[in-house]
SEVO-92415 format. One record per atom (N, C-alpha, C): residue in one letter; x, y, z. Coordinates in steps of 0.2 Angstrom, whole numbers, padded with zeros to 4 digits, always signed. Each point is the difference from the previous one (the first is absolute). Layout:
% SEVO-92415
aXYZ ...
This chain:
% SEVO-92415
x-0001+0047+0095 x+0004+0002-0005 x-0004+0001-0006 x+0001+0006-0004 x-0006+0000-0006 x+0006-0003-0003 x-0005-0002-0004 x+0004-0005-0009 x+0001+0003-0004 x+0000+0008+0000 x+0004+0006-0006 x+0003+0003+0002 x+0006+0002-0003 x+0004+0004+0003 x+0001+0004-0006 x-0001+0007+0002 x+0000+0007-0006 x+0004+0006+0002 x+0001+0004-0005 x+0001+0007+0003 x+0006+0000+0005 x+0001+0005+0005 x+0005+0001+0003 x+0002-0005+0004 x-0002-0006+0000 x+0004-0008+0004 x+0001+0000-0002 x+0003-0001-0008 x+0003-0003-0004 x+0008+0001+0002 x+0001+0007+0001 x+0007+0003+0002 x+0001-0004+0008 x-0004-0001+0003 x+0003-0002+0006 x+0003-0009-0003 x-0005-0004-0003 x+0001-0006-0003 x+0007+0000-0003 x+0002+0005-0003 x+0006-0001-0006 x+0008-0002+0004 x-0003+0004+0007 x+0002+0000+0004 x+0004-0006+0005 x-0005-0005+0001 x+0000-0003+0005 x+0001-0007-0005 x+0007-0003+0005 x+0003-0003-0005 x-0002-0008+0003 x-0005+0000+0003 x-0002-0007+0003 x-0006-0001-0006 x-0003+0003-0004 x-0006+0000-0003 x+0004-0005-0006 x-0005-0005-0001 x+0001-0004-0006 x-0004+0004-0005 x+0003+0001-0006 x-0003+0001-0005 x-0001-0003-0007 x-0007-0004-0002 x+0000-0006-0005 x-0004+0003-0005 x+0002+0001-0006 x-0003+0002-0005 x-0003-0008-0002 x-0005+0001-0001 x-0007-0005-0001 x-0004-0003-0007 x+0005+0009-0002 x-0005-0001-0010 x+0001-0008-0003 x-0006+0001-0002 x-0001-0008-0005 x-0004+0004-0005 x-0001-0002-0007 x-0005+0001-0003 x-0007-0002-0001 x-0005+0005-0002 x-0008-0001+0000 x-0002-0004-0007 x-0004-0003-0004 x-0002+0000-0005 x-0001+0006-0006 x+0004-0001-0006 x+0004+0005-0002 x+0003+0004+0001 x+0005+0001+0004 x+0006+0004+0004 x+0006-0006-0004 x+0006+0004-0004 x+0004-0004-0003 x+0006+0002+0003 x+0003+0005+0005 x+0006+0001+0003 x+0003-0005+0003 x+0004-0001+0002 x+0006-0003+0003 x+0000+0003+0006 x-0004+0000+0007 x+0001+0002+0007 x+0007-0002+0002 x+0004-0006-0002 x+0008+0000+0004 x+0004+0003-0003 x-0003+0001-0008 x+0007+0006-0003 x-0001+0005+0004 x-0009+0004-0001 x+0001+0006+0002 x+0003-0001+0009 x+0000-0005+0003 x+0003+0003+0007 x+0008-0001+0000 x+0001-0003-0004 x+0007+0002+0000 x+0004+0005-0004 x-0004+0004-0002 x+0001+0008-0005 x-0001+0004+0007 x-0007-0002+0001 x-0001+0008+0007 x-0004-0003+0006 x+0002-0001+0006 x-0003-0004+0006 x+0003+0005+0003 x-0005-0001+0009 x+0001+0005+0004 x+0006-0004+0005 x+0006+0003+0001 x+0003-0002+0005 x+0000-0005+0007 x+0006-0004-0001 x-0003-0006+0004 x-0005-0004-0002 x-0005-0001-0005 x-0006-0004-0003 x+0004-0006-0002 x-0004-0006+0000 x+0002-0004-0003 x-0008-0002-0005 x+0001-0005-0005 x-0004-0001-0003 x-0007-0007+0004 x-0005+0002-0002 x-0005-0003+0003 x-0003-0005-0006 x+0002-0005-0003 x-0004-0006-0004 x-0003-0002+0002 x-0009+0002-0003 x-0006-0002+0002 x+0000-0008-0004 x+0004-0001-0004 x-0002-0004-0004 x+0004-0007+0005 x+0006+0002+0001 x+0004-0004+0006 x-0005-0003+0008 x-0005+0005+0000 x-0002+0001+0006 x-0006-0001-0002 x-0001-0007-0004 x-0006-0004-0002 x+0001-0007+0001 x-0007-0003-0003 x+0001-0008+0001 x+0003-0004-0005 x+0004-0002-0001 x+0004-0002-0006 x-0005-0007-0002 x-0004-0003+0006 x-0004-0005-0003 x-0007+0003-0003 x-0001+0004-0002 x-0005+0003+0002 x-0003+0003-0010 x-0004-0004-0003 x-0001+0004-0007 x-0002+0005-0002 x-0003+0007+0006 x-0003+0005+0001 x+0007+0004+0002 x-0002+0005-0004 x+0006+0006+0002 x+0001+0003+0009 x+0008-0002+0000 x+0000+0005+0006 x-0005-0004+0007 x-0001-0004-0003 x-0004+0000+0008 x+0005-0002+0006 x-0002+0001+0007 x+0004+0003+0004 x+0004-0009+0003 x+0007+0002+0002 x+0002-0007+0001 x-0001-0002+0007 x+0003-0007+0001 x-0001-0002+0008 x+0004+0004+0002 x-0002-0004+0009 x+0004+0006+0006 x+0007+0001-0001 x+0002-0008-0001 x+0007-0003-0001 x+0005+0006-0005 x-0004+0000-0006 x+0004+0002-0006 x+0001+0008+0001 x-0007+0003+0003 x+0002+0008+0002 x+0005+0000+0005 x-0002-0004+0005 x+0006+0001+0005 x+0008+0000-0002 x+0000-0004-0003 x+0008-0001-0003 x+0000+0005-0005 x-0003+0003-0003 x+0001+0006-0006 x+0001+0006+0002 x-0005+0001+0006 x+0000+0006+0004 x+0006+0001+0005 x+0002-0005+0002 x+0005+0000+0005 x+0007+0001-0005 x+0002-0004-0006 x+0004+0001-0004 x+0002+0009-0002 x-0006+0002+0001 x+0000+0010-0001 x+0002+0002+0006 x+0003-0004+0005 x+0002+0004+0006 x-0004+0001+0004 x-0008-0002-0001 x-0003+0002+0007 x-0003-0005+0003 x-0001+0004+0006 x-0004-0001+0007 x-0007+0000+0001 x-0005-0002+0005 x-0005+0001+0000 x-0002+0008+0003 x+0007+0004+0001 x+0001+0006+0003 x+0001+0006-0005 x+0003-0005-0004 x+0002+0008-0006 x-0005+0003-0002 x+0001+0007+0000 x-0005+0004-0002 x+0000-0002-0009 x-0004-0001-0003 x+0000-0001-0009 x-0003+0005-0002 x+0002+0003-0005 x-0001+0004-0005 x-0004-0002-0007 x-0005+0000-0002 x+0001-0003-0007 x-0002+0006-0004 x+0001+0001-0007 x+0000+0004-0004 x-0001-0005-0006 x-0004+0006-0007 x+0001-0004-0007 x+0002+0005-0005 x+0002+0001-0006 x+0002+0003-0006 x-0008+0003-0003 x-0007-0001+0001 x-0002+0004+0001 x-0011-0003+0000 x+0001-0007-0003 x-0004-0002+0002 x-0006+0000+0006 x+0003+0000+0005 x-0005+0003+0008 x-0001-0011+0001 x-0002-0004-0003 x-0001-0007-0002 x+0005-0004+0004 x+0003+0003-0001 x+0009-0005+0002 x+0000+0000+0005 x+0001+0006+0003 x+0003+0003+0007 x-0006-0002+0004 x-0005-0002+0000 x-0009-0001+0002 x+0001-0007+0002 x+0002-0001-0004 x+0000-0008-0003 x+0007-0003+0006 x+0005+0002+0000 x+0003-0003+0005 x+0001+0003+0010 x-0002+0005-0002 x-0005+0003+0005 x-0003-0005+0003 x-0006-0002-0002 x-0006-0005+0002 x+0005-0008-0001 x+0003-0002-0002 x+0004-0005+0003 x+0004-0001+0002 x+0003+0006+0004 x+0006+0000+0006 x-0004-0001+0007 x-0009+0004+0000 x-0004+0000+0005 x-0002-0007+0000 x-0002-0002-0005 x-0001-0007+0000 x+0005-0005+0005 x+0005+0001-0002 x+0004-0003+0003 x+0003+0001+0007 x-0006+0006+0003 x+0002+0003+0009 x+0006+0003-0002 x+0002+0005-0003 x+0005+0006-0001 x-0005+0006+0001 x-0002+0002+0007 x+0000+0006+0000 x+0001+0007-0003 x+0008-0001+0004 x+0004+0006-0004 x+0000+0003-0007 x-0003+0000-0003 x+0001-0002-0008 x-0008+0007-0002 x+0005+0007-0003 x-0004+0004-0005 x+0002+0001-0007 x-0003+0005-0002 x+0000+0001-0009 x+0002+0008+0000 x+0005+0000-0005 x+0001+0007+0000 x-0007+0005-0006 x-0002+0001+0003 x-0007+0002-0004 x+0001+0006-0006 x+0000-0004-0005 x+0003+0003-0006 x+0005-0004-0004 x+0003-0004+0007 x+0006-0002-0005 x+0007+0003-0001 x+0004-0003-0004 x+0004+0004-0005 x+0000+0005+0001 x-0007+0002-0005 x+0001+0007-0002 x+0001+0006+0006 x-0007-0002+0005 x+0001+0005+0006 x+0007+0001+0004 x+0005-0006-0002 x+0007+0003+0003 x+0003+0003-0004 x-0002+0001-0006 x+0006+0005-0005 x-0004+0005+0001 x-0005+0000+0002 x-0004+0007-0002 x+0002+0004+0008 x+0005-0003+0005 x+0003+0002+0005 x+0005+0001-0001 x+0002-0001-0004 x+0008+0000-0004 x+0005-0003+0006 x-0004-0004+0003 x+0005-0007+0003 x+0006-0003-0004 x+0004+0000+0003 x+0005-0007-0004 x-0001-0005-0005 x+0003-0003-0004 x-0003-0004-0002 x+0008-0003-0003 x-0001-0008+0000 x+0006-0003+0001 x-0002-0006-0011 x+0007-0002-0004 x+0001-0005-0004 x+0002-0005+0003 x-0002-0007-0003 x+0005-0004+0002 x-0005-0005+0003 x+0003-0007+0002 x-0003-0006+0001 x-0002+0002+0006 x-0001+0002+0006 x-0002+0002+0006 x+0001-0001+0005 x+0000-0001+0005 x+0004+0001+0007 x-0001-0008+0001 x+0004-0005+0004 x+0001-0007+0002 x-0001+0002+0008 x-0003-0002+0003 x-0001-0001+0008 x-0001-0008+0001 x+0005+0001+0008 x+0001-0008+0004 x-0006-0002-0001 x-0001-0007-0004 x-0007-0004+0002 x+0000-0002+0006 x-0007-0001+0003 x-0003+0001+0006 x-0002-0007+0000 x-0004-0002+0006 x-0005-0005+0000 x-0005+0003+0000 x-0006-0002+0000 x-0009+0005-0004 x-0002-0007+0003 x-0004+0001+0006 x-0009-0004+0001 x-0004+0006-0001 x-0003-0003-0007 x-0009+0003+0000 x-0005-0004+0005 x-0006+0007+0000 x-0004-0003+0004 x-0006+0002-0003 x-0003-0006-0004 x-0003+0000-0006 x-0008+0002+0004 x-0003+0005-0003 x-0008+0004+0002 x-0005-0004-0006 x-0001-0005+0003 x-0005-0004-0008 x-0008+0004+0001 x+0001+0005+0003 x-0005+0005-0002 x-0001+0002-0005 x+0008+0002-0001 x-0004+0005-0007 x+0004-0002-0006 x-0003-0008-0001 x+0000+0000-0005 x-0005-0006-0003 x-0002-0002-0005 x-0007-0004-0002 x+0004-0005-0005 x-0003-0004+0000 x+0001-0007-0006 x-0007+0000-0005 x+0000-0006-0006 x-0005+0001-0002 x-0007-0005+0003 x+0003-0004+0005 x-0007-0003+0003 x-0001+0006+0005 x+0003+0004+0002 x-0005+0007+0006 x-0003+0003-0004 x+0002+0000-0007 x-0004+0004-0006 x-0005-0002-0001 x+0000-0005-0001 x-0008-0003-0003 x-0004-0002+0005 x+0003+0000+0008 x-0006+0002+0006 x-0003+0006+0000 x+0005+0003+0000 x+0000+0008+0000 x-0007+0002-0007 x+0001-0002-0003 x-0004+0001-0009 x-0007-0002+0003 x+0000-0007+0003 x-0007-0002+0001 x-0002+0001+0007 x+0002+0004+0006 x-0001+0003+0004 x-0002+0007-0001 x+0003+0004-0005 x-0001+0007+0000 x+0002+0004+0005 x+0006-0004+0005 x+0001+0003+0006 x+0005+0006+0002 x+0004-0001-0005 x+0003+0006+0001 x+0004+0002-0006 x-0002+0009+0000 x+0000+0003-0005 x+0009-0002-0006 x-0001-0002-0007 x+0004-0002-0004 x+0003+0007-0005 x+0005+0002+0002 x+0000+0007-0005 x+0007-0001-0004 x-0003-0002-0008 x+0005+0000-0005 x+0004+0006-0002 x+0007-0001+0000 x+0003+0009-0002 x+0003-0003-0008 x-0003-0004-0004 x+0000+0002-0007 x-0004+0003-0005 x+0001+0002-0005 x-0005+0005-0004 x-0006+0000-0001 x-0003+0005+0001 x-0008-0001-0001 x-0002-0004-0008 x+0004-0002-0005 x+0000-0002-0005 x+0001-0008+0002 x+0005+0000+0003 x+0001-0009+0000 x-0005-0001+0007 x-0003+0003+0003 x-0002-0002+0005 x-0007-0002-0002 x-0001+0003-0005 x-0007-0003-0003 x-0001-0002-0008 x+0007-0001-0001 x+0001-0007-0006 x+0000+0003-0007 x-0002+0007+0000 x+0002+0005-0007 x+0006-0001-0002 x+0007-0001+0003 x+0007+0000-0003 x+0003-0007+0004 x+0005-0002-0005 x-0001-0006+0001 x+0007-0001+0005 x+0000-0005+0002 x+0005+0000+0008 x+0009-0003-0003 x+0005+0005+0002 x+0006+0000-0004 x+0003-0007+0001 x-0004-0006+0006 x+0006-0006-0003 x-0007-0006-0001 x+0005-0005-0005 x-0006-0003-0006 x-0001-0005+0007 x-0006-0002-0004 x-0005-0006+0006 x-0005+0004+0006 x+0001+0005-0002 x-0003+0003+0006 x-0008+0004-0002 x-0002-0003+0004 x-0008+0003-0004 x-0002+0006+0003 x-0004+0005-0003 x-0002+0006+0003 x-0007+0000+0004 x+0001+0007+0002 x-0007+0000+0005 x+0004+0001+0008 x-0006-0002+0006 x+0002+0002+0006 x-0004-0004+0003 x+0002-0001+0008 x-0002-0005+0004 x-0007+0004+0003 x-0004-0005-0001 x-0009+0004+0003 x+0000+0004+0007 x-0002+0006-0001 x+0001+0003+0007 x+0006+0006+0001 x+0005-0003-0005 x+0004+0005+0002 x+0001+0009-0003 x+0004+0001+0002 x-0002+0009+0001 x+0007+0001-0006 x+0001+0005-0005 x+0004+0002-0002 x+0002+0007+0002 x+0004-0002+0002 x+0005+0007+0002 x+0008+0001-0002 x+0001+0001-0007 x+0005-0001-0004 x+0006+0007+0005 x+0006-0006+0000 x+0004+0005+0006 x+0003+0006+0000 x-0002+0005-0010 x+0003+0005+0000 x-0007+0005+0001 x-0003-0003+0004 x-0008+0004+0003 x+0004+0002+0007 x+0003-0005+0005 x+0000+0002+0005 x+0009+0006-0001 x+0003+0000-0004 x+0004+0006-0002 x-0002+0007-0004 x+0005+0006+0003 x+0000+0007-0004 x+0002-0003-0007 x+0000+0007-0003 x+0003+0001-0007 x+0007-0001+0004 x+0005+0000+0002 x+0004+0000-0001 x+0005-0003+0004 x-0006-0009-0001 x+0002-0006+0003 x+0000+0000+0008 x-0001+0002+0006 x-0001+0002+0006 x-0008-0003+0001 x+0002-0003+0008 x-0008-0001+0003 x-0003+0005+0002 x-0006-0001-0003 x-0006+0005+0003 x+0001+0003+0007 x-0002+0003+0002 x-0002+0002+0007 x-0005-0005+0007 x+0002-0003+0004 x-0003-0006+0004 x-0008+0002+0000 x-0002+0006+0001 x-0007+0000+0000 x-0003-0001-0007 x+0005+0001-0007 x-0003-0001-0006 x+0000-0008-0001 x+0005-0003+0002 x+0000-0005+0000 x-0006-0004+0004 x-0001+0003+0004 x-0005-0004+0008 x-0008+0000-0005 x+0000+0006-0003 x-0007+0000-0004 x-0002-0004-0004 x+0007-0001-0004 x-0003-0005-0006 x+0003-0007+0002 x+0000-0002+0004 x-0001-0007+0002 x-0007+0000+0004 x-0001+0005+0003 x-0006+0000+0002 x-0008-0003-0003 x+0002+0004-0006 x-0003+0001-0005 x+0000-0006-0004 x+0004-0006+0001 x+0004-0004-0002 x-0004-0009+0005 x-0003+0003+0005 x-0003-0006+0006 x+0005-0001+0004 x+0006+0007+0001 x+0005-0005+0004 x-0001+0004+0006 x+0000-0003+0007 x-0001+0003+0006 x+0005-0002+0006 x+0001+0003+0005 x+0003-0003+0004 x+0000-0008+0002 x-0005-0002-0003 x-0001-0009+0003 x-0003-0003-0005 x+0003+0001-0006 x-0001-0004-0006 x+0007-0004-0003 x+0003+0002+0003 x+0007-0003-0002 x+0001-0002-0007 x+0000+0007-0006 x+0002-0001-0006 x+0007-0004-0003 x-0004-0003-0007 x+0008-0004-0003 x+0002+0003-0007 x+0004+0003-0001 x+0003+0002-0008 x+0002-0005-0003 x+0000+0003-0006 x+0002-0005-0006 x+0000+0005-0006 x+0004-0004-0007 x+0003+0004-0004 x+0000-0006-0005 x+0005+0001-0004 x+0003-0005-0006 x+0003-0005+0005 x+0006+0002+0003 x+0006-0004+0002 x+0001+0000+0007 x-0004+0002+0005 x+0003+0003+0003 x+0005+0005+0005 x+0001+0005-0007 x+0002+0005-0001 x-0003+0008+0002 x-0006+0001-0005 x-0001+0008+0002 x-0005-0001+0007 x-0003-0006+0001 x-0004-0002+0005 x+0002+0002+0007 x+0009-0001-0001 x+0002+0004+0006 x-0001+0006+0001 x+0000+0006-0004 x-0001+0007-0001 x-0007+0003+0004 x-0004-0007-0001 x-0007+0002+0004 x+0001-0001+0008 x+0004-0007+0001 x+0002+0000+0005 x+0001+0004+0005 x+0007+0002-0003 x+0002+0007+0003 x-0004+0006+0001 x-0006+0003-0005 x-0004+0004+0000 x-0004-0002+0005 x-0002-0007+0004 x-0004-0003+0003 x+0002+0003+0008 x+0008+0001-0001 x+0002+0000+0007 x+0000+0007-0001 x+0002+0005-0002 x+0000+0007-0001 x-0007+0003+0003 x-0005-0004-0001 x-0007+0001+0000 x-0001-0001+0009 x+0004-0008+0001 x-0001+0002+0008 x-0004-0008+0000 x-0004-0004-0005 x+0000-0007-0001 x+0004-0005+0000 x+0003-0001+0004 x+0007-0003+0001 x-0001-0007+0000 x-0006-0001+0002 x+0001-0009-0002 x-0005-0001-0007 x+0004-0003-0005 x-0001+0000-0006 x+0005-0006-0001 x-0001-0005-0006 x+0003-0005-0002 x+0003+0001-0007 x+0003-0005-0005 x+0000+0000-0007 x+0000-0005-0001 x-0004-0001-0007 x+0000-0007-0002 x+0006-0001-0005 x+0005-0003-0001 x+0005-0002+0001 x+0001-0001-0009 x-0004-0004-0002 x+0000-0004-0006 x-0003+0004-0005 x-0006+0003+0004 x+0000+0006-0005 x-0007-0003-0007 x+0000+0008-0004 x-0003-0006-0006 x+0005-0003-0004 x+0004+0000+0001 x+0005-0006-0007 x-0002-0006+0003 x-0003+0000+0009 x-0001-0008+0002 x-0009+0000-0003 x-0003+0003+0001 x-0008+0002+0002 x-0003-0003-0006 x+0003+0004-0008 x-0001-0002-0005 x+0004-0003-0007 x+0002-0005+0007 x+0004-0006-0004 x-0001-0005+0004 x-0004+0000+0004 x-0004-0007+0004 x-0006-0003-0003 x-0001-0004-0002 x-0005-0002-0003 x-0007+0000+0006 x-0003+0001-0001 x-0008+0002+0003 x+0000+0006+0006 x+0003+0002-0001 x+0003+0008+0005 x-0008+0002-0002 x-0006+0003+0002 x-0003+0007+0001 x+0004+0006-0003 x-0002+0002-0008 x+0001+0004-0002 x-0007+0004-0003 x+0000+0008+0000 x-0004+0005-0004 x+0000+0005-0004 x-0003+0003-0004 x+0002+0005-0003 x-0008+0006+0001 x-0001-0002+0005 x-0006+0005+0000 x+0002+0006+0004 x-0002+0005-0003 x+0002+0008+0001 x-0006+0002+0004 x-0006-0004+0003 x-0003+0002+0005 x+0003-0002+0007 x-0005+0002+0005 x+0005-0005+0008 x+0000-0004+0000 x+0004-0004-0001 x+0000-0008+0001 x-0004-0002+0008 
């Protein structure tokens, strides 16, 4: 099953009334909208609301990070599903959001589970349906996840990883904060980049008109990047947010086993003695 779904599925999807559809929006660092108002003005029928922020660690001091087996199971089963239902996820326009619980329904061994590539907008610009209102309620399920601790890192795999050099690290934050010229949007957090790692800010692996690359453009610049079939890359970001976008890029490319470091830099550089640089040569 590809992880986009575009263009003429979209009609067949609109369609099919067993598709779960979860709008996922959250917001980026400076993004000030209200993702639940706007999905209760204009969402795609049948959708319910996806809180990423619900669908975190509430013990947890770093944003968003992702919660135990327990707690998604119950959250995800509460939305009516199965280990069988097909998932939809979509964001209001970000690309971030819908990436972002993408990669954490996989996490969790949810196969079924695509992104409408584009989003939102790609459904109105099919002039699909679009529904107000609080959102569709579906019979809660029972949900066993079947958690892939592949693909995902901590920061002790990190700082192996750092002083191993073993497998390629690719940050999808701005080539500014990535080497410590602009300063990082929450306090305490210090600037710069883990040694070794590769910057590839995640509106590189998109068009102008927020859309993934083509899987051979994509294939290149990871290439280009040290990532190969058996190096098994790990992304990272601020939050663990855009770092899912490379993700996704990673699997469009056809590298499919790739991990993400979870904590991200809000953990990296707010840990005291972490490996930190601001050298603009190769590390």
């Amino acid at each position: 099953m590809s992880p986009l779904i575009s263009g003429s599925f979209l009609h067949t999807l609109a369609q099919d009334t067993s598709v779960c559809f979860l709008d996922a929006t959250t917001t980026l660092p400076g993004e000030t909208f209200n993702p639940r108002e706007n999905f209760t003005a204009c969402h795609i029928p049948r959708s319910q609301y996806f809180d990423i922020d619900d669908f975190s660690d509430p013990q947890s001091t770093l944003p968003h990070t992702v919660p135990s087996a327990a707690r998604f199971a119950q959250l995800f089963g509460a939305l009516g599903i199965t280990p069988q239902t097909h998932v939809v996820f979509y964001d209001q326009g970000n690309v971030a959001s819908a990436c972002r619980a993408w990669w954490m329904t996989r996490f969790f061994g949810h196969e079924k589970t695509q992104i409408i590539h584009g989003g939102l907008s790609a459904w109105q610009q099919q002039n699909l349906p679009l529904e107000q209102g609080a959102g569709v309620k579906r019979t809660p399920q029972t949900y066993h996840p079947r958690t892939q601790y592949s693909r995902i890192a901590g920061l002790g795999d990190m700082l192996e990883h750092i002083r191993l050099q073993n497998r390629p690290i690719l940050d999808a934050r701005s080539t500014a904060r990535f080497y410590g010229t602009a300063p990082e949007p929450r306090p305490g957090v210090l600037s710069g980049h883990m040694p070794g790692a590769r910057n590839i800010p995640y509106k590189s692996v998109l068009d102008e008109n927020g859309l993934f690359l083509p899987p051979t453009q994509l294939e290149t610049l990871f290439l280009q990047a040290g990532v190969s079939a058996t190096t098994h890359p790990i992304t990272t970001c601020g939050s663990g947010m855009t770092a899912a976008v490379l993700n996704m890029a990673l699997e469009l490319a056809g590298f499919t086993s790739n991990a993400l470091y979870d904590g991200s830099w809000a953990e990296w550089g707010s840990t005291p003695n972490t490996p930190i640089t601001t050298d603009k040569t190769h590390d």
